[in-house]
N, C-alpha and C positions, 0 to 999 in steps of 0.2 A: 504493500500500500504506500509503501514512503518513497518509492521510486516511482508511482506512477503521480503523487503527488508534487515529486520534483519535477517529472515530465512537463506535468502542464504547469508550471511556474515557469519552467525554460521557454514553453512556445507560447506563454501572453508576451515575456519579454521578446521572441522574436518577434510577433506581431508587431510591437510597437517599434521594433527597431527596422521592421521591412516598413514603415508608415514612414519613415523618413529617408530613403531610396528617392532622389531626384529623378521624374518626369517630366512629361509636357504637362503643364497644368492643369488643361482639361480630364487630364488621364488619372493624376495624382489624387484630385481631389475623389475620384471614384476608386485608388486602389486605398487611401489614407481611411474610408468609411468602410471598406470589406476587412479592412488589419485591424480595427479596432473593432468591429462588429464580431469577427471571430474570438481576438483576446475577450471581451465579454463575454462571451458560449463559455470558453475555457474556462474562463476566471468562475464564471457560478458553479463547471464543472465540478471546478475545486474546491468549491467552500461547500456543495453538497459531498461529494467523499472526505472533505476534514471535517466534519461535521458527524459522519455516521461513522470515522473513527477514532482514534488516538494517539494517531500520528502524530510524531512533535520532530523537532526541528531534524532536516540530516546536513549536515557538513555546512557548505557554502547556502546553503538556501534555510529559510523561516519560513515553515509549514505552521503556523500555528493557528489557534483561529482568530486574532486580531490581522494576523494578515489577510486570514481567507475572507476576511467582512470586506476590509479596503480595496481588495483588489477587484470587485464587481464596482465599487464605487468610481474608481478612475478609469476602468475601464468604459462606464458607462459617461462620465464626464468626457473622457475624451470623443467618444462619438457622436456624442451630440457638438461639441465646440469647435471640432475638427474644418467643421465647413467652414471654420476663419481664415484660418492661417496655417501653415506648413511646418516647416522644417525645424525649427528654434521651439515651436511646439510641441512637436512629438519629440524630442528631445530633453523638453522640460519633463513630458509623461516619462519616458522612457527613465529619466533620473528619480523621478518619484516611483516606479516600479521597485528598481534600485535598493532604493531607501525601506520600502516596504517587504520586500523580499530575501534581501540578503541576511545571511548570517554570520559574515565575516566584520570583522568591526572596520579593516581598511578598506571592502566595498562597501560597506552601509558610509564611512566615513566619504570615500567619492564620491557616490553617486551626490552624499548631503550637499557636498559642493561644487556639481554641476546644476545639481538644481539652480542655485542662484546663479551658477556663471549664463548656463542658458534663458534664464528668465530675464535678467538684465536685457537682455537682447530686445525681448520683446517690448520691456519695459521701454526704449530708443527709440521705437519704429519712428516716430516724429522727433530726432535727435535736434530741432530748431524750438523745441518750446522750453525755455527756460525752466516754467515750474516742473517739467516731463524731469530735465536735464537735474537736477537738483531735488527729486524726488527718488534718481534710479540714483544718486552718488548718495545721500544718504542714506540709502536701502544698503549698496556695497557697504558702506561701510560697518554699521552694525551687521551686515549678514558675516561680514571678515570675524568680529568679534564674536561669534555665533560658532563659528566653523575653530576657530582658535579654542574657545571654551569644550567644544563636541570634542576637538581632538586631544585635548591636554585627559579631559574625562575617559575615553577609552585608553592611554596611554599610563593612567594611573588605577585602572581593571588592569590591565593587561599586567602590571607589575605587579600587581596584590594577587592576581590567578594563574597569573604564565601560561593564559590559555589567549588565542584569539578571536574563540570563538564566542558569539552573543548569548550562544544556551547554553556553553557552561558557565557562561557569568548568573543568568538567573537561575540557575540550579546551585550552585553555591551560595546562593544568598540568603543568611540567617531566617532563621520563619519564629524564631522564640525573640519578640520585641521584648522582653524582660533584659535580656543580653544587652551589654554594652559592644555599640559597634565602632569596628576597628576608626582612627583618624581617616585614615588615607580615604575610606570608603564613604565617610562625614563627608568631608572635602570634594570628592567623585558626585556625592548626590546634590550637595549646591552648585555644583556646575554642571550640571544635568538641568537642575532647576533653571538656572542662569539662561541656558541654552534656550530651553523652550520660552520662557517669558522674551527673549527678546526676538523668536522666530515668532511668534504671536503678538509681536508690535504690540506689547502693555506699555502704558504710560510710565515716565515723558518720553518715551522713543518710537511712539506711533505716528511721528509726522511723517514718514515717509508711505503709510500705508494708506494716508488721509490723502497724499497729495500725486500719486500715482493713478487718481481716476483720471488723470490727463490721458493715459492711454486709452486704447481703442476698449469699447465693452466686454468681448469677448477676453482679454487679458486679464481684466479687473475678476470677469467673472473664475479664472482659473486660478487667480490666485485666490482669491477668498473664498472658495469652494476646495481646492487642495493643494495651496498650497502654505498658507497661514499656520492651516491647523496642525501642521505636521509636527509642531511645537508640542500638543496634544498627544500626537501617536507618541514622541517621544517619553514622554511622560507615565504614558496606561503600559509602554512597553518596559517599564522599568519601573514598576507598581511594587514588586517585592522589596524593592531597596528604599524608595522613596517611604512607602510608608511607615519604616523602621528608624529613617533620618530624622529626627524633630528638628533638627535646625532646617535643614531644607525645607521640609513643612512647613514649619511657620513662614522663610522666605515665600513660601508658593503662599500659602493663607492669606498674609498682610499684602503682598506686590501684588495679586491677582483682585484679592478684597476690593482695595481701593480703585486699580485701574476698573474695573468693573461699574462702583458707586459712579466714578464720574464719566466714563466712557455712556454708560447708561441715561444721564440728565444732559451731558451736551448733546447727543443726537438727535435729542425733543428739539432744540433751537436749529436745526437747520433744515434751511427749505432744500434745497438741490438736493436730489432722487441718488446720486451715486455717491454725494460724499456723507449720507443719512444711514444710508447702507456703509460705507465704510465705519464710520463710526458705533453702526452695530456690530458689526463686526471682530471691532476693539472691546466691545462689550460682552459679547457673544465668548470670543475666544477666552475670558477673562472669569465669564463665568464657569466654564469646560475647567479652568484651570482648579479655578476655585471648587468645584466637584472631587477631584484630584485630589486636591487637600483635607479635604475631607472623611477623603476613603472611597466614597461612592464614584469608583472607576466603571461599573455598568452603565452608572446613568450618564458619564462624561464620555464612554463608548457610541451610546444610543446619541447625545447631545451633537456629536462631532459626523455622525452621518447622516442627522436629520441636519444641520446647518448646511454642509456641505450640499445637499441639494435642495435645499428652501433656498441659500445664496447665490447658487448658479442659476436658478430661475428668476429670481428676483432681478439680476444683473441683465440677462437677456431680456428679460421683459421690462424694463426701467422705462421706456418711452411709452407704453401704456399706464406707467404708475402717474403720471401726470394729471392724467384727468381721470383715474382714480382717486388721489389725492382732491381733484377740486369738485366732483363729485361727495366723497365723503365731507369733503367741508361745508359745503350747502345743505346738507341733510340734516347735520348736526345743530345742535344749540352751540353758541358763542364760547360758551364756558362750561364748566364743569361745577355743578353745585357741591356744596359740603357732605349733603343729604347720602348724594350717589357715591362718592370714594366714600365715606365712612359706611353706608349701606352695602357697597359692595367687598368691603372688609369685613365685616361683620358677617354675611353669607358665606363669605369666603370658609372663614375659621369654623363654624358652623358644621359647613360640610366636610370639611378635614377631623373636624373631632369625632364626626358619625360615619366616616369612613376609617378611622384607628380603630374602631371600636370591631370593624372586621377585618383590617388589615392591620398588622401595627404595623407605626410609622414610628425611626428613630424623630428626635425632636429638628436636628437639620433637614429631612426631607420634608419634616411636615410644614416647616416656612418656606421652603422651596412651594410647596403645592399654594399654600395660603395664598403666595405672591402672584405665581400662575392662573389662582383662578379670581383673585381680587381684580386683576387685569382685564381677565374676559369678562368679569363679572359687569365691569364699568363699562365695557362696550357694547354689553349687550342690550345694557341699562336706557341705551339711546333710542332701543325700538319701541314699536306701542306696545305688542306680546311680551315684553321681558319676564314677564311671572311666568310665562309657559316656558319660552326659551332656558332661561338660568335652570332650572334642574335637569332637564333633557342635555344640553350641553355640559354640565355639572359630571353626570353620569357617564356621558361617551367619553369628555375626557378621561376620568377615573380608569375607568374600561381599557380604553387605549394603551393609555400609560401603563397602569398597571400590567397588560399583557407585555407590549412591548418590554418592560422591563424583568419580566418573568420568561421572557421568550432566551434575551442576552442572558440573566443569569446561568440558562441549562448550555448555553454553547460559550461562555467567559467566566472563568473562575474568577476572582481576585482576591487580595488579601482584604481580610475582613478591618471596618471600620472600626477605629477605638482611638475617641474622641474624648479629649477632655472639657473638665469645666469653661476653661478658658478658651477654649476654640469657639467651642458654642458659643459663648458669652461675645466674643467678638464677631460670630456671624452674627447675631443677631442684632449687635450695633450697628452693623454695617447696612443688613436688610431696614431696619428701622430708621437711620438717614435717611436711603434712598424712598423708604414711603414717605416719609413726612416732607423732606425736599420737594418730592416730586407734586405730592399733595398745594405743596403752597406755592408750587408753578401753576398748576393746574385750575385750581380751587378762586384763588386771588392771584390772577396776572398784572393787576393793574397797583397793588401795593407795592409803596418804595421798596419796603425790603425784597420783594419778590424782585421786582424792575432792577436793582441795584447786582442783586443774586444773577438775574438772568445776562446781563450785560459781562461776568464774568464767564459765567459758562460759553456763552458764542465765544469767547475768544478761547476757552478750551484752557481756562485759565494759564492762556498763553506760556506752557510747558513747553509746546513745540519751539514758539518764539526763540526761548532760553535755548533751547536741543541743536537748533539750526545755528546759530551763532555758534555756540561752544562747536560745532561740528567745522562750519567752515572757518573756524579761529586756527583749529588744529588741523583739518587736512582741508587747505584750500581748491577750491577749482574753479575753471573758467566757463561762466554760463554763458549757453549764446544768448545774442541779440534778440530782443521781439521782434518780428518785420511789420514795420508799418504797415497801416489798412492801406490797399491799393484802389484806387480810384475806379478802375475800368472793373474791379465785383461787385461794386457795390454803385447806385445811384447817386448821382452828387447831393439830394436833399438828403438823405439819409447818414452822411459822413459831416 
């Protein structure tokens, strides 16, 4: 079984590497949608035989099932985004294949950075737009610090294990959290953590992820669909050690906590459709982390494959979200009463406490849900049916959720959650910010203090500002020119 499981890991990656074979264009763009269209057959191949066995990892390859989940995902991303663009593309996939697949720590470590050397590329296509041009060099830059932190981490496994391989690192790794873990292994899991928060553009080092929808849609949509998150995969793939590290922990906790609270309330201030999606995104990816930190690696499993294609949908369809958005704003009331957030918290908790009552729920999942359904609850609260709506929706979500998350548990094990007071006590200061925050954006937009609050947030309290300075202080570069507006595109009343 473990050889035919490597088989088909070998022929997604050739797919994806015969998807970048130079043709006539017309020809390419129909052999680039049959090589990804078969890696997708194979790839589900595989995750139905890793699934009905227990198979684990052999030699150069990662059969396990966090791989066998990803690999249907990118291969179905690629098929559908393929119809953009070519070559620097499937070479981006082909490096995230790479990364997903290998079990050697110096191919997981290349491929980690051809990822960004190939993405760059795309990120260039318009190599004349300044903010493109200073979007893709601060990207280089933290991705370098990313790849330096990746590779000092495997380099000090590999000294503690004298193995190269990624499965005898997680088979070696203590499973009694009682145990004091060695330094060297302290040190490996902060930089593990290090690695992913800054591949997940958490605050202040998200400006380059805000400022990158200069590219074409189809890029935006690749990367915040697969290629953000892989911060994440790094993460749930290294659950055993992470969750034994408490220093690291609490780094992921607190860095992930915060970039979240505020990634979460600047998003609300901005109008433009792809930088409101990046900024969820920041938020998104932040709250994955913060799942992670917690323990609950299932639900940051389920979180990172539902984002992954709600974002590449969302990206591709962004020119319809337009008069979606102006749409939903006519339909709605102006504001948001006090009545309805506190009325939709209040149903909220409600139903979370009459659903522990047949599920238990630790007390972090259960402000996870509160939050989830206080949300819908307020939007539902906008139609005239809401009394029938809110329990019918109540239920399916319940429903949902809970299978999906009972489906991950029978095919991903993880290390079991064991949360202290303190952790708790600091989620819940953080979720209790962002309700009341948000509440008194929402509730009272026209109070100074709200007015004074909201004028910090659009500027994103100018973190980036500080990030980009300090950036080009220390590794300068030369942006091109804007080109002036030319006369003969445009009408002369209109210039």
């Amino acid at each position: 079984m473990q050889t035919i499981l490597t088989t088909l890991l070998v022929l997604v990656g050739c797919s994806f590497l015969l998807a970048t074979i130079p043709t006539e264009r017309s020809i390419q763009w129909r052999n680039m949608a049959w090589c990804y269209g078969l890696a997708l057959l194979l790839s589900l191949g595989h995750l139905v035989l890793q699934v009905s066995s227990d198979a684990h990892a052999m030699l150069w390859f990662n059969t396990s099932v966090l791989s066998a989940l990803m690999l249907p995902l990118v291969s179905f991303l690629a098929l559908i985004l393929t119809r953009y663009f070519q070559r620097w593309f499937s070479l981006s996939l082909l490096s995230v294949w790479g990364v997903i697949s290998s079990n050697h720590m110096l191919v997981f470590f290349l491929a980690w950075l051809a990822i960004s050397l190939c993405f760059h590329r795309l990120l260039m296509i318009f190599p004349n737009r300044p903010r493109a041009a200073l979007a893709a060099h601060k990207k280089s830059i933290f991705a370098r610090f990313a790849e330096f932190s990746l590779g000092l981490t495997f380099i000090l496994f590999y000294l503690h294990w004298q193995s190269p391989w990624i499965s005898d690192w997680l088979a070696q790794i203590p499973g009694d959290q009682t145990m004091p873990l060695p330094v060297l292994l302290q040190i490996s899991a902060g930089l593990l953590v290090l690695t992913a928060l800054i591949k997940c553009a958490q605050l202040p080092i998200h400006g380059w992820l805000i400022q990158v929808v200069e590219s074409p849609t189809p890029v935006s949509a690749l990367l915040h669909a697969g290629i953000v998150n892989l911060g994440g995969f790094l993460i749930i793939l290294f659950a055993p050690l992470i969750s034994i590290a408490e220093p690291a922990k609490w780094l992921l906790l607190i860095w992930s906590g915060l970039s979240t609270l505020i990634a979460a309330l600047v998003m609300h201030t901005r109008v433009s459709v792809k930088v409101r999606l990046a900024w969820s995104t920041s938020a998104q990816m932040g709250f994955m982390l913060l799942e992670c930190a917690l323990g609950y690696y299932e639900l940051a499993v389920l979180h990172l494959l539902a984002h992954s294609l709600y974002k590449a949908h969302a990206f591709l369809n962004a020119s319809s979200e337009v008069d979606h958005y102006l749409r939903h704003k006519l339909a709605r009331s102006s504001a948001n009463s006090a009545i309805k957030v506190v009325g939709s918290l209040v149903l909220a908790s409600l139903v979370v406490v009459a659903w522990h009552q047949v599920h238990v729920l630790h007390m972090a999942m259960a402000i996870l849900y509160v939050l989830a359904l206080t949300t819908l609850f307020n939007h539902l609260m906008r139609f005239t049916h809401w009394w029938l709506s809110i329990p019918l929706c109540a239920l399916l979500f319940l429903a949902l959720y809970s299978g999906q998350l009972q489906a991950l548990f029978s095919l991903y094990q993880s290390p079991q959650a064991n949360l202290s007071v303190w952790e708790l006590s600091l989620v819940c200061v953080f979720f209790l910010l962002f309700g009341t925050l948000y509440c008194l954006l929402r509730v009272a937009p026209k109070h100074p203090q709200s007015r004074r609050f909201y004028r910090w947030l659009y500027a994103g309290f100018y973190l980036d500002e500080w990030s980009t300075r300090l950036t080009l202080a220390m590794w300068p570069t030369k942006l091109p020119k804007a080109k002036p507006v030319s006369a003969k595109l445009y009408p002369q009343e209109m210039l």
